[in-house]
C-alpha positions, 0 to 999 in steps of 0.5 A, spaced: 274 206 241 271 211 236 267 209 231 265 215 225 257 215 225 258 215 217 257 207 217 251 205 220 251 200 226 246 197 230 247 198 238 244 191 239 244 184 235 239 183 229 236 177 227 239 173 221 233 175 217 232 183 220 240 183 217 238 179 211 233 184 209 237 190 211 243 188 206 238 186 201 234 194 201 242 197 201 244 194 196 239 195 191 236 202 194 232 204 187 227 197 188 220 198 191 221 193 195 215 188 197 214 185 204 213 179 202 220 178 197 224 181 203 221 176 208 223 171 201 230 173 203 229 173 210 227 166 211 222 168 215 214 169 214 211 177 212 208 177 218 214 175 223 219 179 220 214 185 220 214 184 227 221 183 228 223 190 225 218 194 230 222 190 236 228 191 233 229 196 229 223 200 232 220 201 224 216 197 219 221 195 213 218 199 209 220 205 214 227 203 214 227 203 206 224 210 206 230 213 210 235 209 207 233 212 201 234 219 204 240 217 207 242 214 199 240 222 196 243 226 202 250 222 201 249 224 193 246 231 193 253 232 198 257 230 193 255 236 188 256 232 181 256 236 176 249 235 172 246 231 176 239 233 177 234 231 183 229 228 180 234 222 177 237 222 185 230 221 187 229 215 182 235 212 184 233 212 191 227 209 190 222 216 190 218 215 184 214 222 185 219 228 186 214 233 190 213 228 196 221 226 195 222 234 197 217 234 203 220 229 205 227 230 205 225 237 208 222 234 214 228 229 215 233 234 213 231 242 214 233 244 208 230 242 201 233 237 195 235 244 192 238 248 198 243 241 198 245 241 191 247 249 191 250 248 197 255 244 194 256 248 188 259 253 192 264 250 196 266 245 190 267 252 187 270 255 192 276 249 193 277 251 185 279 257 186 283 256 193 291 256 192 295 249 194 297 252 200 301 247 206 301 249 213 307 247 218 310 240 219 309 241 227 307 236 231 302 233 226 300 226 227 302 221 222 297 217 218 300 211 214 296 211 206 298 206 201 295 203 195 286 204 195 284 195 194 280 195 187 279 190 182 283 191 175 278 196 171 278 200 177 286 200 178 286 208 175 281 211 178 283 208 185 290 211 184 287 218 183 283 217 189 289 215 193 292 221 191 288 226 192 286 223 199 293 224 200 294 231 198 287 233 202 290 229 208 297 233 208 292 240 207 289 238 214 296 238 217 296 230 217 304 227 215 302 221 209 307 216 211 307 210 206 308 204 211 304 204 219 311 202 222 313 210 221 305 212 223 300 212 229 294 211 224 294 207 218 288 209 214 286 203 209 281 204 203 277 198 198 273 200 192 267 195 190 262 195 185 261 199 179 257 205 176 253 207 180 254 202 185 261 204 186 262 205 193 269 207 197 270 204 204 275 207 208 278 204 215 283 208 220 286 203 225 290 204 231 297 201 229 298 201 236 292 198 239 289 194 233 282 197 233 279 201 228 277 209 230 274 210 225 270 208 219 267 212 212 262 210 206 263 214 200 257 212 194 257 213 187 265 214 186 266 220 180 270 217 175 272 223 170 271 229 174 278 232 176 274 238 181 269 232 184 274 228 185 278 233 190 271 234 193 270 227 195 277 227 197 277 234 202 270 231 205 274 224 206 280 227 209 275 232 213 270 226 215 276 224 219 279 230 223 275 229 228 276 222 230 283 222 229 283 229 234 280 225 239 285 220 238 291 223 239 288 227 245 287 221 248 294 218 246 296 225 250 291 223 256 295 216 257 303 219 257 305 218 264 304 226 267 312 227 267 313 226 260 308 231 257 311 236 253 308 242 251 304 239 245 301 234 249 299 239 254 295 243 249 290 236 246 289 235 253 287 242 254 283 243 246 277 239 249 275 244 255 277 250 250 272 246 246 267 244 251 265 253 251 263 252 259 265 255 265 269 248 268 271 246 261 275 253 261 278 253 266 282 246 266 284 249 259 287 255 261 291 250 267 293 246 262 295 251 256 299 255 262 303 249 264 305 248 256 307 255 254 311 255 260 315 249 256 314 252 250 312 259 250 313 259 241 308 254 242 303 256 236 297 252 238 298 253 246 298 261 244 292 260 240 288 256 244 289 260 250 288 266 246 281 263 245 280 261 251 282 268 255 277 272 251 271 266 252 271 268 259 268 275 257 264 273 252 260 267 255 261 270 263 266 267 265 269 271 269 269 278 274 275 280 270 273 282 264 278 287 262 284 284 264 281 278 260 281 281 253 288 285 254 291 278 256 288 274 249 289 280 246 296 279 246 296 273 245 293 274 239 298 278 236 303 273 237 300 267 235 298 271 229 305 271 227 307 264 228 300 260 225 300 256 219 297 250 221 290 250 219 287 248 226 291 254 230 289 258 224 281 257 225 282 257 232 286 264 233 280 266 228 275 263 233 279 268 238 280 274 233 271 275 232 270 274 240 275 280 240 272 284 235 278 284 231 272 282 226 278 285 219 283 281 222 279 274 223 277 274 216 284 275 213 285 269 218 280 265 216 281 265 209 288 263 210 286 256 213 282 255 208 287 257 203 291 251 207 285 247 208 279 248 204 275 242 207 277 246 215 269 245 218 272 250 224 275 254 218 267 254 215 263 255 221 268 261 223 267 264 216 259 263 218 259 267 224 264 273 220 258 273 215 253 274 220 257 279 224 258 283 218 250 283 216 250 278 211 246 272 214 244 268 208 252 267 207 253 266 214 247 260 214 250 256 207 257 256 210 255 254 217 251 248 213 257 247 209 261 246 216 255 241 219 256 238 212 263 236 212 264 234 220 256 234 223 260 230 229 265 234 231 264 237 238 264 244 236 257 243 231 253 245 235 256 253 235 255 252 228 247 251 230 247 257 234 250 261 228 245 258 225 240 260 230 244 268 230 244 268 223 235 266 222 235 272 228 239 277 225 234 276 217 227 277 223 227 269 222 225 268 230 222 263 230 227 258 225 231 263 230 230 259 236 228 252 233 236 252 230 238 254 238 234 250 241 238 245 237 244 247 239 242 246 246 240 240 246 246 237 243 251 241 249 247 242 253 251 246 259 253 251 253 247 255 258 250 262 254 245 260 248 239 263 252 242 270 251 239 269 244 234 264 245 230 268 250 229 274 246 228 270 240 222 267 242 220 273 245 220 277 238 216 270 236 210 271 240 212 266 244 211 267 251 211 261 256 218 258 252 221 267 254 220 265 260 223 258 260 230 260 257 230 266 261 230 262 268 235 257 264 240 263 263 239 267 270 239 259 273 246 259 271 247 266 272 243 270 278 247 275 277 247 277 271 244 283 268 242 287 261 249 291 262 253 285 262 250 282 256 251 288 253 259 288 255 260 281 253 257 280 247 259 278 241 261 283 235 253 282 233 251 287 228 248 293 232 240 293 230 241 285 232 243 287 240 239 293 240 233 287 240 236 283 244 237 287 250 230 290 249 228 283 249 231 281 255 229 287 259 222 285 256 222 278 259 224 281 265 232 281 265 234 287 270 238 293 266 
């Protein structure tokens, strides 16, 4: 069963109190909640449930209040109302004191309050200024989406959700079907509250299996704003892509082997084309021949597999590294002329950077977004286009604006390393190896990352962590040398590789 990470859950069963008291903090997050009136509710004595929070929860309530409070502030400064200023979001949230609300939304979050809200101003503006574009109907799962559940007063408001949610999900490349006997998925919605405790909750169900794949809290519903309400309905629709990704990779990984048709074999092969490490790589690419061999027109298949050729040579994957990138190459060029799906879109885009075809990337890119404007893969590769270009500011608010829309999804971390990249190219080493530390800690096999990790820590003065990154890189690569670094990198700006490569000789890597 997959379970969104956007509503929170308990790994193991609270006491009755412990609960009670967490409704009670959620449901009314601005109240500076007193011990004693949470253990009134509780049922239970000040001290008693103080010590239950620490066993169970492992914080003192007043802990917890203080990071649902971020939580409740994070969720609004994403929302990108207009007008709203972070002062009022603070008060709201139960931060009295403004200053020491950044600082610690800084520490929580890496960015400040500030940084968040102008992020969404972009990409609101952005989705504004996008035209309505729809990909193919190829191969898209189906989603069954009808009315969102809402008390009278909200009937009018809920029916526009609805339809924008819709038209979010069609962008995606989701089929919107009216009853779940014509769809995989259904996709439940209710609304409750009011003003601003407003809240959305919305469901995706299995309709074969019964079970809930996913599940999405939206606070503070807009009312009036048109842009606001697109916005809210493109974040939905993108929250949900990944879960559903899996979804129907795993449908793919329980047909019985003779009945797999050319679809089927490219989700199974997506994960290991996803993974970015040697094994990963090369049960995609078995996967992804066996499915052009049934359909050699296969848009995503050729997509994929153009990726996959050329991460071969650029992660070290392979002693071939000509033949590699004339074979993705190729692959390229045909998949660019069948690709209207936002996925197989971001995907080639993906393939179309590593092989320095950066011009034809870009074009690539913004016709995905141009299809889908919440594409988080869409996002990030516009991220990495910025920083190969030289404009690392850009690349780092686009990069955030895909973590922001799928902070879950399996290619996040190379949003991280982008970041990272990004930090390095503005002389920024040490935010430079923090963000790649990051990366790595979240895909730990992506070994590649020390490339530019080492000389990150190396021009940050930081001697001992050089040495550690470089043993990581040579453990996974004994052989590698400065050369072969030089002959797989990325299309990174030249004064960026002129400081690696010198880094790396300097932390010891043979030329």
């Amino acid at each position: 069963m997959i379970i969104s990470q956007d509503v929170s859950s308990t790994a193991s069963p609270l006491p009755r109190g412990v609960r009670r008291a967490l409704d009670a903090m959620r449901s009314n997050i601005g109240h500076n909640w007193r011990l004693s009136e949470l253990a009134a509710i509780a049922g239970v004595a000040g001290r008693t449930l103080q010590r239950q929070f620490l066993s169970f929860v492992g914080k003192t309530p007043r802990a917890v209040l203080r990071d649902i409070g971020l939580e409740c502030a994070r969720r609004e400064l994403l929302q990108g109302v207009p007008g709203v200023t972070i002062m009022d979001i603070a008060l709201r949230c139960g931060f009295p004191h403004c200053g020491r609300f950044s600082i610690a939304y800084r520490r929580r979050y890496g960015e400040t309050p500030s940084q968040t809200l102008k992020r969404q101003a972009v990409f609101t503006a952005t989705l504004g200024a996008m035209p309505s574009l729809f990909g193919s109907a190829r191969d898209r799962p189906a989603v069954a989406f009808g009315p969102i559940e809402a008390a009278t007063e909200h009937l009018e408001i809920a029916a526009d959700i609805a339809d924008d949610i819709a038209a979010a999900l069609t962008r995606a490349g989701i089929s919107v079907a009216s009853s779940p006997r014509r769809a995989g998925y259904q996709l439940t919605g209710s609304m409750r509250g009011s003003g601003p405790q407003t809240r959305l909750i919305f469901r995706l169900i299995d309709t074969e299996t019964g079970g809930q794949l996913w599940a999405h809290r939206a606070d503070g519903v807009p009312r009036d704003e048109t842009a606001i309400g697109e916005h809210l309905a493109t974040r939905i629709a993108a929250a949900l892509q990944p879960c559903l990704r899996v979804a129907e990779i795993d449908r793919a990984l329980r047909k019985p082997a003779n009945c797999l048709s050319a679809h089927d074999l490219a989700l199974r092969a997506m994960p290991g084309v996803l993974s970015l490490d040697a094994d990963g790589n090369a049960r995609a690419l078995d996967l992804l021949e066996r499915a052009l061999d049934l359909d050699p027109d296969h848009p995503l298949a050729i997509a994929l597999a153009a990726w996959a050729h050329v991460q071969r040579v650029v992660y070290h994957f392979t002693h071939a590294p000509r033949e590699e990138r004339a074979r993705s190459l190729e692959l390229a060029h045909r998949a660019s002329k069948l690709c209207t799906d936002a996925t197989v879109l971001a995907v080639l885009g993906n393939a179309l950077t590593l092989l320095n075809e950066v011009d034809a990337a870009d074009v690539v890119i913004r016709k995905a977004l141009a299809v889908d404007g919440g594409s988080a893969w869409a996002w990030s590769r516009s991220g990495w286009i910025d920083v190969y270009k030289g404009d690392p500011q850009s690349g780092i608010e686009r990069f955030k604006i895909a973590l922001d829309l799928a902070p879950h999804d399996p290619l996040a971390f190379n949003s991280m390393v982008g970041i990272g990249c990004a930090h390095f190219n503005a002389g920024q080493y040490a935010d430079a190896a923090v963000w790649q530390e990051r990366a790595l800690s979240e895909h730990p096999s992506a070994s590649w990352v020390h490339r530019t990790l080492c000389p990150a820590y190396v021009l940050a003065g930081q001697g001992p962590q050089a040495r550690r990154s470089l043993g990581a890189l040579r453990q996974h690569y004994p052989d590698l040398t400065v050369s072969e670094v030089e002959r797989g990198m990325p299309p990174l700006p030249p004064s960026q590789c002129d400081l690696v490569f010198g880094a790396l000789q300097e932390a010891g890597l043979p030329a």
